[in-house]
N, CA, C and O atoms as a DFTB+ gen file, in Angstrom:
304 C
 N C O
     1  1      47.889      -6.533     -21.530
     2  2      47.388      -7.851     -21.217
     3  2      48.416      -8.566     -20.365
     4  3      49.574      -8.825     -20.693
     5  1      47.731      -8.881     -19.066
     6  2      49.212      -9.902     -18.636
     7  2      48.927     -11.234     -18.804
     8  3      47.896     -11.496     -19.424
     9  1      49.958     -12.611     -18.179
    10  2      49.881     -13.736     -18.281
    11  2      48.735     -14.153     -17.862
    12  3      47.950     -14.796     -18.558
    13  1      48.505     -13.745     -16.423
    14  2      47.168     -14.421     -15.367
    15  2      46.060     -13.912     -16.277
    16  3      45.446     -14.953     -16.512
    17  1      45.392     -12.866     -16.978
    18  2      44.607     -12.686     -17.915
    19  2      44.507     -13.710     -19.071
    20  3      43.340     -14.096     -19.131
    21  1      45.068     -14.138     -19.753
    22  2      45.801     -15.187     -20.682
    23  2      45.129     -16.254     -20.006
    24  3      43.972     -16.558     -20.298
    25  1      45.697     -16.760     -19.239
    26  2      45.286     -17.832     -18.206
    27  2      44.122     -18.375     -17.970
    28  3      43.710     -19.535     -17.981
    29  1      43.454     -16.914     -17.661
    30  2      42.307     -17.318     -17.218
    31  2      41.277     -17.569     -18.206
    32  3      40.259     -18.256     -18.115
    33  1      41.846     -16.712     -19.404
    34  2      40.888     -17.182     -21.052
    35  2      40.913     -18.699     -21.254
    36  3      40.088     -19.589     -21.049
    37  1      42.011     -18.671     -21.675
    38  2      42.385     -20.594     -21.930
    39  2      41.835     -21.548     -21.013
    40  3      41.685     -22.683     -21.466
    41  1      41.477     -21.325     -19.732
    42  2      41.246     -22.257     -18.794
    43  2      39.818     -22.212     -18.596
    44  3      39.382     -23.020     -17.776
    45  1      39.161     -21.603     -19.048
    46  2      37.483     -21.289     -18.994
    47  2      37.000     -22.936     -19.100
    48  3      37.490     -23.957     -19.583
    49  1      35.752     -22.582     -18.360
    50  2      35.360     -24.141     -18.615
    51  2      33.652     -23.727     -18.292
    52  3      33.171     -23.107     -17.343
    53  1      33.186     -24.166     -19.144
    54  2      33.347     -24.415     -21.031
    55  2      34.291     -23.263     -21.288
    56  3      34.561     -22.172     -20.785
    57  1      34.711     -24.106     -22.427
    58  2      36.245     -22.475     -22.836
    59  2      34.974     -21.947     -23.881
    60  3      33.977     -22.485     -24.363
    61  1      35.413     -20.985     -23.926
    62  2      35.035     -19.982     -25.044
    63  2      35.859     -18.894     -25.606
    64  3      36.438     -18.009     -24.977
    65  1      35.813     -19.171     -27.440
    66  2      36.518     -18.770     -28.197
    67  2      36.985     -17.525     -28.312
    68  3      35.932     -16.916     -28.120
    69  1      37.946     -16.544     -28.517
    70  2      38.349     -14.788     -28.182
    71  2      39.030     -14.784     -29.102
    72  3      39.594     -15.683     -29.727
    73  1      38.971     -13.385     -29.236
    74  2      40.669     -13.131     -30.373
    75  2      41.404     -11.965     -29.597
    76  3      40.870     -11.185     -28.808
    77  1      42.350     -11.988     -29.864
    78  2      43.529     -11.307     -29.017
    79  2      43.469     -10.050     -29.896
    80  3      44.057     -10.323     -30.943
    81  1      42.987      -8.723     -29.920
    82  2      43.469      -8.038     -30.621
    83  2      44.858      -7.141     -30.359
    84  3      45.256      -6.768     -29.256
    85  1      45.457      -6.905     -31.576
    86  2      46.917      -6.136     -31.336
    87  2      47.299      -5.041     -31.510
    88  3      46.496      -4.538     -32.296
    89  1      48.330      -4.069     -31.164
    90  2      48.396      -2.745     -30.863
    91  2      48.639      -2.396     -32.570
    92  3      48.687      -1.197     -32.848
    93  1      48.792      -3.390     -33.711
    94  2      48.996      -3.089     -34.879
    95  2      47.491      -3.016     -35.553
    96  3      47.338      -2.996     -36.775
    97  1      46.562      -2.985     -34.753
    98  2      44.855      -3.339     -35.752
    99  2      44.771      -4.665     -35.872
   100  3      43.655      -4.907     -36.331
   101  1      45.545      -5.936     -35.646
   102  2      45.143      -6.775     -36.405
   103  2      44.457      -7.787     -35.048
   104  3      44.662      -7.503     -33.868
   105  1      43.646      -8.957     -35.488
   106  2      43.245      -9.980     -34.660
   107  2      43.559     -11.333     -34.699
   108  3      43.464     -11.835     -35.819
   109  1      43.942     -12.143     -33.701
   110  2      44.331     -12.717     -34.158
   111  2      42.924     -14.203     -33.200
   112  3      42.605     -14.089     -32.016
   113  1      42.435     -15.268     -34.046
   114  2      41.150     -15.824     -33.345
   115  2      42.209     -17.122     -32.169
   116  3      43.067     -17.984     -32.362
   117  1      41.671     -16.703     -31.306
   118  2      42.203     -18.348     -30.382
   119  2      40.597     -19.152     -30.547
   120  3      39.603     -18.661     -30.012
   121  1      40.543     -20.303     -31.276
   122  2      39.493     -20.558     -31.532
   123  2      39.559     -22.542     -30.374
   124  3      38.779     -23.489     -30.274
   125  1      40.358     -22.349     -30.037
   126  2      40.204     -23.836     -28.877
   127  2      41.639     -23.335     -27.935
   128  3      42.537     -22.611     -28.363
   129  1      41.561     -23.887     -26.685
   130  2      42.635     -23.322     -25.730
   131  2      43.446     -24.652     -26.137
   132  3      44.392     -24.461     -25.373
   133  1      43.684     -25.552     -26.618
   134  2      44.791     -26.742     -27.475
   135  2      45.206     -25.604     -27.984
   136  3      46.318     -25.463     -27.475
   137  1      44.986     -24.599     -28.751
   138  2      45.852     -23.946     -29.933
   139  2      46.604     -22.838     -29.746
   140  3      47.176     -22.149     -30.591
   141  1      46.545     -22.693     -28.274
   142  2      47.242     -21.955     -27.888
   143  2      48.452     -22.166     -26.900
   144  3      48.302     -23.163     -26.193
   145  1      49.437     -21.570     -26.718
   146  2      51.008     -22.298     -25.490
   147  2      51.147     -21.179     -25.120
   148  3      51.035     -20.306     -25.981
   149  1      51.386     -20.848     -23.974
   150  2      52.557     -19.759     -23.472
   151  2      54.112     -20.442     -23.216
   152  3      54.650     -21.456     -22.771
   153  1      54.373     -19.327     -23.737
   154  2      56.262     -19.294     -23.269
   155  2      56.624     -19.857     -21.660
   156  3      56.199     -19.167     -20.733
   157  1      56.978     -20.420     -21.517
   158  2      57.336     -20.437     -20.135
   159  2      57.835     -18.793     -19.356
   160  3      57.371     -18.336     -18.311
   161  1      58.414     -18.446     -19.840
   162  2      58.611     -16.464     -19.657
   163  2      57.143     -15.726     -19.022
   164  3      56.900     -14.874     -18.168
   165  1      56.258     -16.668     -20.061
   166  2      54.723     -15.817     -19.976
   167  2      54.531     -14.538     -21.137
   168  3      53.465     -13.950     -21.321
   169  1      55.740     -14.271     -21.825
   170  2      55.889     -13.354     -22.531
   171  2      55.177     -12.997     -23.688
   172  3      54.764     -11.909     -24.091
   173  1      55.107     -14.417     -24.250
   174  2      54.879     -14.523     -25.574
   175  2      53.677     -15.997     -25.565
   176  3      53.563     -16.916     -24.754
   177  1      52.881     -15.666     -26.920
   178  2      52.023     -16.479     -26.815
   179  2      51.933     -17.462     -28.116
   180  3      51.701     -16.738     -29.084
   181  1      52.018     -18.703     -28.481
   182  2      52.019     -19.021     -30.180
   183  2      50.454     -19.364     -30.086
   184  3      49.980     -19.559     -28.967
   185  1      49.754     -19.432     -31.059
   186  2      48.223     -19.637     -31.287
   187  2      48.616     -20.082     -33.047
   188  3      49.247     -19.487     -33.921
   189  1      47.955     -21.302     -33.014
   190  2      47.569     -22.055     -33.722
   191  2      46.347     -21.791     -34.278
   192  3      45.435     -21.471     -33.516
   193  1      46.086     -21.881     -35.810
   194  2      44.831     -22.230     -36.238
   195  2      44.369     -23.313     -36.919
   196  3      44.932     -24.406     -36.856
   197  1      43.587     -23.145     -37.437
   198  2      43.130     -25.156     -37.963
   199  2      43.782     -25.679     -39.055
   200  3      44.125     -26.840     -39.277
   201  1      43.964     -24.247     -39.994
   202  2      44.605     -24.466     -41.264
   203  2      46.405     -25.367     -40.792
   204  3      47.008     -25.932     -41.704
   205  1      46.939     -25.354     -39.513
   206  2      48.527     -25.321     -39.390
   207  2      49.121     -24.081     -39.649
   208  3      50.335     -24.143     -39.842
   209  1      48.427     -22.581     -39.728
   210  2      49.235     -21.925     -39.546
   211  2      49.330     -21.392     -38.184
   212  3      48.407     -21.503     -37.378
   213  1      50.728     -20.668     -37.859
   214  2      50.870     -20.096     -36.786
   215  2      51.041     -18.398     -36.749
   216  3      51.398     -17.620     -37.634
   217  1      50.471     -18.079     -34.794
   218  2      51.505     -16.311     -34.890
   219  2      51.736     -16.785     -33.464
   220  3      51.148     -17.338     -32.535
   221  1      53.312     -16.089     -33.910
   222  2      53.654     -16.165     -32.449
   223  2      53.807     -14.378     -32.085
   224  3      54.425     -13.572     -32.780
   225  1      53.054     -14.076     -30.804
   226  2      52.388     -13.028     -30.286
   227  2      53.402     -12.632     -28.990
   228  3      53.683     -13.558     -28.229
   229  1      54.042     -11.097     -28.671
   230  2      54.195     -10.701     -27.854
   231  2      53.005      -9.735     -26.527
   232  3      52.844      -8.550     -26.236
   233  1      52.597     -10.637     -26.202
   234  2      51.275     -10.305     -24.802
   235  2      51.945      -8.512     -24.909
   236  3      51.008      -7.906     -25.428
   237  1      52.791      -7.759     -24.719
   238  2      53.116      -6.473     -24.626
   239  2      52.298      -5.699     -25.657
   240  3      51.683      -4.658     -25.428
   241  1      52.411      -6.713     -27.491
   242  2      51.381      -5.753     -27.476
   243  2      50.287      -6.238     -28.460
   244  3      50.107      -6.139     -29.673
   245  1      49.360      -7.042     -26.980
   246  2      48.118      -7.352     -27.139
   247  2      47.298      -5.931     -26.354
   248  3      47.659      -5.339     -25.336
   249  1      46.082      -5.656     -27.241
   250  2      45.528      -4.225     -26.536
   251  2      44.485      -4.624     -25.855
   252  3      43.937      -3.884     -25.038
   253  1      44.051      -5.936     -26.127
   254  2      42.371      -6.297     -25.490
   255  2      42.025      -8.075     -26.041
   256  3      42.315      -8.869     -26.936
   257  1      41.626      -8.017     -25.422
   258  2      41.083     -10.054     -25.506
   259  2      39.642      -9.775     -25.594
   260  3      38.971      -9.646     -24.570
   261  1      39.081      -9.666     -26.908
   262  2      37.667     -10.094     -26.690
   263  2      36.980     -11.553     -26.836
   264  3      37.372     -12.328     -27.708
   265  1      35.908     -11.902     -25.916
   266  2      35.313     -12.963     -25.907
   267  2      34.322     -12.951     -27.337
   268  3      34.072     -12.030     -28.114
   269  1      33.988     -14.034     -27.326
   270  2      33.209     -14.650     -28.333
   271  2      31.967     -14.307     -27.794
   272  3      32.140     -14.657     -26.626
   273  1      30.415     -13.694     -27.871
   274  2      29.472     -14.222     -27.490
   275  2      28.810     -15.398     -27.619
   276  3      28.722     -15.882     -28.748
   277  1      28.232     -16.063     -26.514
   278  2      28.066     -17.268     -26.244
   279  2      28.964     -18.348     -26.629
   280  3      28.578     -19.475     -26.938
   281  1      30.213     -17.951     -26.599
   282  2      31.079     -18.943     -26.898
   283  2      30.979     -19.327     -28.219
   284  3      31.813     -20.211     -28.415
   285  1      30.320     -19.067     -29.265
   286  2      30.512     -18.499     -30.804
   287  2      31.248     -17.835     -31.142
   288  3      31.444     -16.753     -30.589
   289  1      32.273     -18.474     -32.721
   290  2      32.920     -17.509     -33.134
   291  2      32.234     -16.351     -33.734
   292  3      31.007     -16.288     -33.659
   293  1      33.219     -15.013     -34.586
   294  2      32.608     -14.112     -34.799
   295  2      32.732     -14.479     -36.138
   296  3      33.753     -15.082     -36.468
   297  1      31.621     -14.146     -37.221
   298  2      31.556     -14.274     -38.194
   299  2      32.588     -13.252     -39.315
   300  3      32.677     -12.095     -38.904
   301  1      33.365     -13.533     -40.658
   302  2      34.258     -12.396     -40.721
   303  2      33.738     -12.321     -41.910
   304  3      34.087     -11.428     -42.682
């Protein structure tokens, strides 16, 4: 995954919601582009969720960004 990919998720307009999945299995939801920052580096990503918790994410090893259909989250 690079930065300009990143980028271009968060900046959607209408945004619509994705989860970053990671080279460990896990997902992580970007559920509003507020809840997400890049590093100035571009390296690293922190994503926020509603609860106040955080992950802070190395983009190296994100394996795939899937979208939400219709901009709906996915049900878990």
């Amino acid at each position: 995954m690079t930065t300009e990919q990143l980028k271009t998720a968060l900046n959607q307009r209408p945004f619509r919601p994705f989860t970053l999945h990671l080279a460990d299995g896990r997902g992580i939801a970007v559920q509003h582009n507020e809840f997400a920052m890049l590093s100035p580096s571009g390296r690293t990503v922190v994503v926020y969720q509603a609860d106040d918790t955080m992950n802070i994410v190395d983009l190296l090893l994100v394996t795939d960004l899937e979208m939400a259909a219709n901009g709906k989250r996915r049900k878990r």
